[in-house]
Structure formats: structure tokens, C-alpha cells
KETOR-303567 format. One record per atom (N, C-alpha, C): atom name; x, y, z. Coordinates in Angstrom, 3 decimals. Layout:
! residues N
CA, X, Y, Z
...
This chain:
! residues 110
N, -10.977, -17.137, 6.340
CA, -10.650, -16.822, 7.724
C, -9.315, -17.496, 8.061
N, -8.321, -17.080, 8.180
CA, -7.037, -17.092, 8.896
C, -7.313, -17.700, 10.362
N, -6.425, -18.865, 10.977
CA, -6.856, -19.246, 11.826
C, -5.191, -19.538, 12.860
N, -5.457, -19.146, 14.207
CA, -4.049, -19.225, 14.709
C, -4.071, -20.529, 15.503
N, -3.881, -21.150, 14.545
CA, -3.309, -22.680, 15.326
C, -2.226, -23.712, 13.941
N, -1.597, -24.153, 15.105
CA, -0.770, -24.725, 13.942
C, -0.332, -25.851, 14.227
N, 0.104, -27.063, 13.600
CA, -0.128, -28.831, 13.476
C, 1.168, -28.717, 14.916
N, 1.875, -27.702, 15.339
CA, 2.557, -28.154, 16.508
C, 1.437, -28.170, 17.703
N, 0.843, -27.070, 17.908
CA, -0.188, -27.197, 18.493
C, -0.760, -27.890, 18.862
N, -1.538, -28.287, 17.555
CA, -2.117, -30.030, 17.858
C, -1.491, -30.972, 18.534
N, -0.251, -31.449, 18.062
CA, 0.835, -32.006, 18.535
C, 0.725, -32.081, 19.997
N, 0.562, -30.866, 20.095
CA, 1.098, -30.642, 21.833
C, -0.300, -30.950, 22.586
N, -0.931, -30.735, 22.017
CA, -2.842, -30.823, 22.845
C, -2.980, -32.549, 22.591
N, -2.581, -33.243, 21.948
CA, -2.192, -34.259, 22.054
C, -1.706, -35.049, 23.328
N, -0.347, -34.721, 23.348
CA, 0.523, -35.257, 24.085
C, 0.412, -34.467, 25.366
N, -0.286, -33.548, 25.492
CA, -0.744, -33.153, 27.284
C, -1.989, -33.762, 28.047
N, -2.697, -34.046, 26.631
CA, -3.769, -34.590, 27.458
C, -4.393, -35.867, 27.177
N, -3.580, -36.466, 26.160
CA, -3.994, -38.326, 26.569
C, -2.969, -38.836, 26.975
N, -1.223, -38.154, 26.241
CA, 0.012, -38.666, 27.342
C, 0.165, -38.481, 28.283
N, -0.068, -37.182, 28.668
CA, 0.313, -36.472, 30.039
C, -0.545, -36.828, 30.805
N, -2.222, -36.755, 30.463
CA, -3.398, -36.793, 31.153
C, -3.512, -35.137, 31.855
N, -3.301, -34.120, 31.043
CA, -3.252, -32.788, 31.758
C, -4.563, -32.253, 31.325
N, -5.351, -32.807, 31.798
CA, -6.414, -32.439, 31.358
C, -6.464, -31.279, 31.552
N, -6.247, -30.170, 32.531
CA, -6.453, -28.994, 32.141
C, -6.045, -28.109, 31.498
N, -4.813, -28.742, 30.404
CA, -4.590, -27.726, 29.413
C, -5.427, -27.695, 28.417
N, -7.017, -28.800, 28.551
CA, -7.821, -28.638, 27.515
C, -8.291, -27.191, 27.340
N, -8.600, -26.393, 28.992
CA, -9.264, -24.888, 28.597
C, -8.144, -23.826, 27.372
N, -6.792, -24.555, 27.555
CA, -6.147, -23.609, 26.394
C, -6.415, -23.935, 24.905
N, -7.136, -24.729, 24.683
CA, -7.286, -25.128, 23.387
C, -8.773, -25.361, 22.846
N, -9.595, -26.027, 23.884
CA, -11.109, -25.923, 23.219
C, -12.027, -25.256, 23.877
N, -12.511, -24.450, 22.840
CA, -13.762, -23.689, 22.819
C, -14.747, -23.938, 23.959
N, -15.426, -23.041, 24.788
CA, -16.318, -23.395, 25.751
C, -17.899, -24.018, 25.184
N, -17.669, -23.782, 23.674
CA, -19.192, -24.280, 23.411
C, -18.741, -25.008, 22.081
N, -17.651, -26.043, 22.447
CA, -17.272, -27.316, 22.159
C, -18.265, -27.962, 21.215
N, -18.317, -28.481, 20.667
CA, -19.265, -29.564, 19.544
C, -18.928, -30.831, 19.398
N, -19.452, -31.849, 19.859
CA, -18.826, -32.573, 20.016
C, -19.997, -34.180, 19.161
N, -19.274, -34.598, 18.268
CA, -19.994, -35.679, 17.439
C, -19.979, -36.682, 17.998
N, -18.958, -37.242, 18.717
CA, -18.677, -38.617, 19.264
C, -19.634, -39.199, 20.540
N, -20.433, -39.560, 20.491
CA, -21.784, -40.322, 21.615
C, -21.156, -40.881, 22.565
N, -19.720, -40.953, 22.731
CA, -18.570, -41.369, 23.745
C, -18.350, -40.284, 24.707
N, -18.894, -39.013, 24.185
CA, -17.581, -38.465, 24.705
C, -18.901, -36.935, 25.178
N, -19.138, -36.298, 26.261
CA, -19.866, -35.325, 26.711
C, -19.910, -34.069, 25.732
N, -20.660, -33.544, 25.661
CA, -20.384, -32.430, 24.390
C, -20.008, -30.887, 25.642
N, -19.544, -30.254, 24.607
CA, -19.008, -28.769, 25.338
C, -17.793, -28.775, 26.460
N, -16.572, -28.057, 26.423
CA, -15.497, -28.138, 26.941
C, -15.364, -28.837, 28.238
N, -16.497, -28.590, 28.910
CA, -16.685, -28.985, 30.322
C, -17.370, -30.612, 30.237
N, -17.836, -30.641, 28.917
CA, -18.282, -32.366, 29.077
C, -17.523, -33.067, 28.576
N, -16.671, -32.694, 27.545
CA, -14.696, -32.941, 27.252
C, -14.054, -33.401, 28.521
N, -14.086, -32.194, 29.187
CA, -13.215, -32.304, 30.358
C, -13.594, -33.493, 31.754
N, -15.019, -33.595, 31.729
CA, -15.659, -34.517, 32.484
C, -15.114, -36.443, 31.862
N, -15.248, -35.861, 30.911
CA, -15.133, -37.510, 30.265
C, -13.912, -38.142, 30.134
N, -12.856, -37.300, 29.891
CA, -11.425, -37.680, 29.809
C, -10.829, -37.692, 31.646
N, -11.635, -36.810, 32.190
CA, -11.221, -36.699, 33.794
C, -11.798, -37.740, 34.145
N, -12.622, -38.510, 34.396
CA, -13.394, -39.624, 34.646
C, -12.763, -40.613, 34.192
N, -12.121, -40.994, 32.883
CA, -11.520, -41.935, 32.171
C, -10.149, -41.857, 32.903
N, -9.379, -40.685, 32.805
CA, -7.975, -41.260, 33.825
C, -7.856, -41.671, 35.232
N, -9.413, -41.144, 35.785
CA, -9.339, -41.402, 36.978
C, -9.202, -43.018, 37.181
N, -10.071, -43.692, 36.544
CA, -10.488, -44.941, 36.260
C, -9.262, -45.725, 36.019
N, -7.618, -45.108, 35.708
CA, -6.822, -45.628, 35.280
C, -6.586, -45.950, 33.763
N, -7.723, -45.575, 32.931
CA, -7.509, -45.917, 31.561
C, -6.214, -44.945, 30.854
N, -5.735, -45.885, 29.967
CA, -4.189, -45.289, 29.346
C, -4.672, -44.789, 28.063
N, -4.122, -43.947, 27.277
CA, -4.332, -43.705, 25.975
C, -3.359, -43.777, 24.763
N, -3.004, -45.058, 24.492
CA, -1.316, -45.132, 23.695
C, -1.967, -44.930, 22.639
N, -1.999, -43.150, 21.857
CA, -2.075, -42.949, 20.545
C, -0.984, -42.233, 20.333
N, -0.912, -42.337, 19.047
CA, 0.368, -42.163, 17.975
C, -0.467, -41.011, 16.759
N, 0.442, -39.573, 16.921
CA, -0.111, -38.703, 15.299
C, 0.695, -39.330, 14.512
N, 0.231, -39.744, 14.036
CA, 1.020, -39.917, 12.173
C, 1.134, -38.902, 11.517
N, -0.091, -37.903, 11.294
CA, -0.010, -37.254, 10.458
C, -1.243, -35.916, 10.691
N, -0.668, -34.914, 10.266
CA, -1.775, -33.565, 10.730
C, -1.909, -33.029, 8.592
N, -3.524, -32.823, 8.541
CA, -3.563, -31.744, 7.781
C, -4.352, -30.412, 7.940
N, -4.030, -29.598, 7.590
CA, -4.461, -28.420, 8.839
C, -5.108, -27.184, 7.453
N, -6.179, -27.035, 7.319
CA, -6.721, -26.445, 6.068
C, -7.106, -25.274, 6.842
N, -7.884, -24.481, 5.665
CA, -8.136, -22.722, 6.514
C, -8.389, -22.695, 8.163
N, -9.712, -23.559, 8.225
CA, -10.133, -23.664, 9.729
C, -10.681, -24.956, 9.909
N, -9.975, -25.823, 9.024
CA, -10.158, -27.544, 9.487
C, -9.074, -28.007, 9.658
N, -8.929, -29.543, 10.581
CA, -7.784, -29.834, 10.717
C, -8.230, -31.579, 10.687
N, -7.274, -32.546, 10.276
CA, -7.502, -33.545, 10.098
C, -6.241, -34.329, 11.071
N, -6.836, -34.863, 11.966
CA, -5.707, -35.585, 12.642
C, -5.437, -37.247, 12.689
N, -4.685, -38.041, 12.010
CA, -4.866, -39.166, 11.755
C, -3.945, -39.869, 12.640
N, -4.614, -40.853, 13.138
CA, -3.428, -41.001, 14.895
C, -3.771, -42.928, 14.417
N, -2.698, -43.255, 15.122
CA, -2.308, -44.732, 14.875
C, -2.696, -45.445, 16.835
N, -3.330, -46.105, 16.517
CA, -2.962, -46.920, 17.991
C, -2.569, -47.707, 18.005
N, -0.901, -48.182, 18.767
CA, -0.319, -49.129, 18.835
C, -0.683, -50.556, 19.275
N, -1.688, -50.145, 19.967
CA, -2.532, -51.134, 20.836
C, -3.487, -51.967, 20.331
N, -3.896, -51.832, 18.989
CA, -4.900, -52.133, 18.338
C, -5.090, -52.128, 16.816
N, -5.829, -52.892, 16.123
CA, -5.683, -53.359, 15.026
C, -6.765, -52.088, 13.953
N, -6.302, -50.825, 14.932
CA, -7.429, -50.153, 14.147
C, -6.823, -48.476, 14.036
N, -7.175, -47.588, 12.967
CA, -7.117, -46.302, 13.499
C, -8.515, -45.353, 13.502
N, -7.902, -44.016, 13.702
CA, -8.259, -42.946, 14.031
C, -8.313, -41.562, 13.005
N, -9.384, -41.049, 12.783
CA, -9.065, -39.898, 12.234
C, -10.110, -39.121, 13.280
N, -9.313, -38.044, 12.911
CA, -10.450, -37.208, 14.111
C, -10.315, -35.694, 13.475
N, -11.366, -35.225, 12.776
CA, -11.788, -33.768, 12.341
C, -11.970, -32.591, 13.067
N, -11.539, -31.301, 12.948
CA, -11.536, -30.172, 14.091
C, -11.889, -29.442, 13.231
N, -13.332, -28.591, 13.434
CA, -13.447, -26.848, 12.644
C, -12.458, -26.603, 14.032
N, -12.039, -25.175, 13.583
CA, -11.531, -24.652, 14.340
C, -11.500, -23.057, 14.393
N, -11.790, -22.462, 15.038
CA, -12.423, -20.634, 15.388
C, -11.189, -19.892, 15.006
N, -12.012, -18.832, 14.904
CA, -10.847, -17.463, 14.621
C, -10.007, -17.422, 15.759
N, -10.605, -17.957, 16.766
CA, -8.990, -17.914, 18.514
C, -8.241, -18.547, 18.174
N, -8.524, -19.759, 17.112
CA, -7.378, -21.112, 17.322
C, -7.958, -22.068, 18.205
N, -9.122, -22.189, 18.541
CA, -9.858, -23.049, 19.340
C, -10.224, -24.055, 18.403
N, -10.256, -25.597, 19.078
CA, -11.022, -26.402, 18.635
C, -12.186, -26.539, 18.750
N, -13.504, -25.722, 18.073
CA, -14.586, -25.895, 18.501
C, -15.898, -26.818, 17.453
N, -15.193, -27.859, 17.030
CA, -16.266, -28.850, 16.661
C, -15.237, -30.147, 16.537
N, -15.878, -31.175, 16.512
CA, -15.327, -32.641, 16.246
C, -15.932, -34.027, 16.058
N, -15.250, -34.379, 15.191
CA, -16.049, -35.541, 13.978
C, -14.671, -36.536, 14.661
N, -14.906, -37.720, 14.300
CA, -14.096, -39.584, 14.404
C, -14.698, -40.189, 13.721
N, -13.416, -40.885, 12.882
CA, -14.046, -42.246, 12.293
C, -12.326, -43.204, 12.222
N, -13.413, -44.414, 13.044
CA, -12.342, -45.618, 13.118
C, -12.362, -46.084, 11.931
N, -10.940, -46.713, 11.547
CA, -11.302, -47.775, 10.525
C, -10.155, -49.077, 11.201
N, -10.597, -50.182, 10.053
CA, -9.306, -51.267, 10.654
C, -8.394, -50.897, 9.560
């Protein structure tokens, strides 16, 4: 399956919505029936959107850094650096025939 999304993409869904805090450019990018692994974080686009909207409200900042995208048929691997902390990030995306992000895996390491 051919999939229309591409590591700028990511890039940009990135930097709109933990730099920017635009949270609503999440509806251009994830799936309404979202999957969501992380026990942090609400599952399905709208519990995405609840949790990161709640978190900026609160004032929380998000200084992450992509290092690096690998972007396979309909997986994508995003490995992000936080400047802030003695630890990173990888964060896993299936991703749909739209180009939607509709599943997601994390694992910290130090």
C-alpha cells in the first residue's frame, strides 16, 4: 500500500502542534479513530486533541527536536531529541491509505 505522506509532513505536524501549539491542525493529519498506545495521552483524534489542548492550556512547553524520520510503506519512525532532558523519544506511526496517522507506539530511552 502506497501511502501519501511524507517525512516533510511529519516535520510540519510536528512543529504546528507542540511548537506552534496549533492544535487544530491535528484534524489534517490524524485519523478520527486514532490508536493511541501511550496511557498519557486520550486515545482517538478527539482524545489527542483533548490532551495536548489541556496541556497548553496549563502552560506546558514542548522543546522537542526531530533528529531523524524513517518513513517505510505505511510506518513511520520518528526519533526526536529533547533538549530539556537527559532522555529521548521515538515515537511509531502506522499510517492509512489518506496519509493519516492512525496508530501510535513511544518509547523513552536515556
Amino acid at each position: 500500500m502506497a501511502i501519501n505522506m511524507t517525512k516533510n509532513d511529519i516535520r510540519i505536524f510536528y512543529e504546528e502542534v507542540f511548537a506552534k501549539q496549533n492544535i487544530d491542525y491535528v484534524r489534517n493529519v490524524i485519523a478520527p479513530y486514532y490508536i493511541q498506545h501511550n496511557p498519557g495521552v486520550e486515545g482517538g483524534r478527539d482524545g489527542f486533541i483533548k490532551t495536548f489542548a489541556d496541556a497548553f492550556a496549563s502552560g506546558k512547553k514542548f522543546s522537542i527536536e526531530v533528529e531523524d524520520i524513517i518513513l517505510g510503506e505505511d510506518m513511520a519512525a520518528v526519533i526526536l531529541k529533547n533538549p530539556r532532558g537527559p532522555f529521548s523519544v521515538v515515537d511509531f506511526y502506522r499510517i492509512n491509505a489518506k496519509g493519516q496517522l492512525c496508530e501510535h507506539w513511544d518509547v523513552f530511552s536515556r
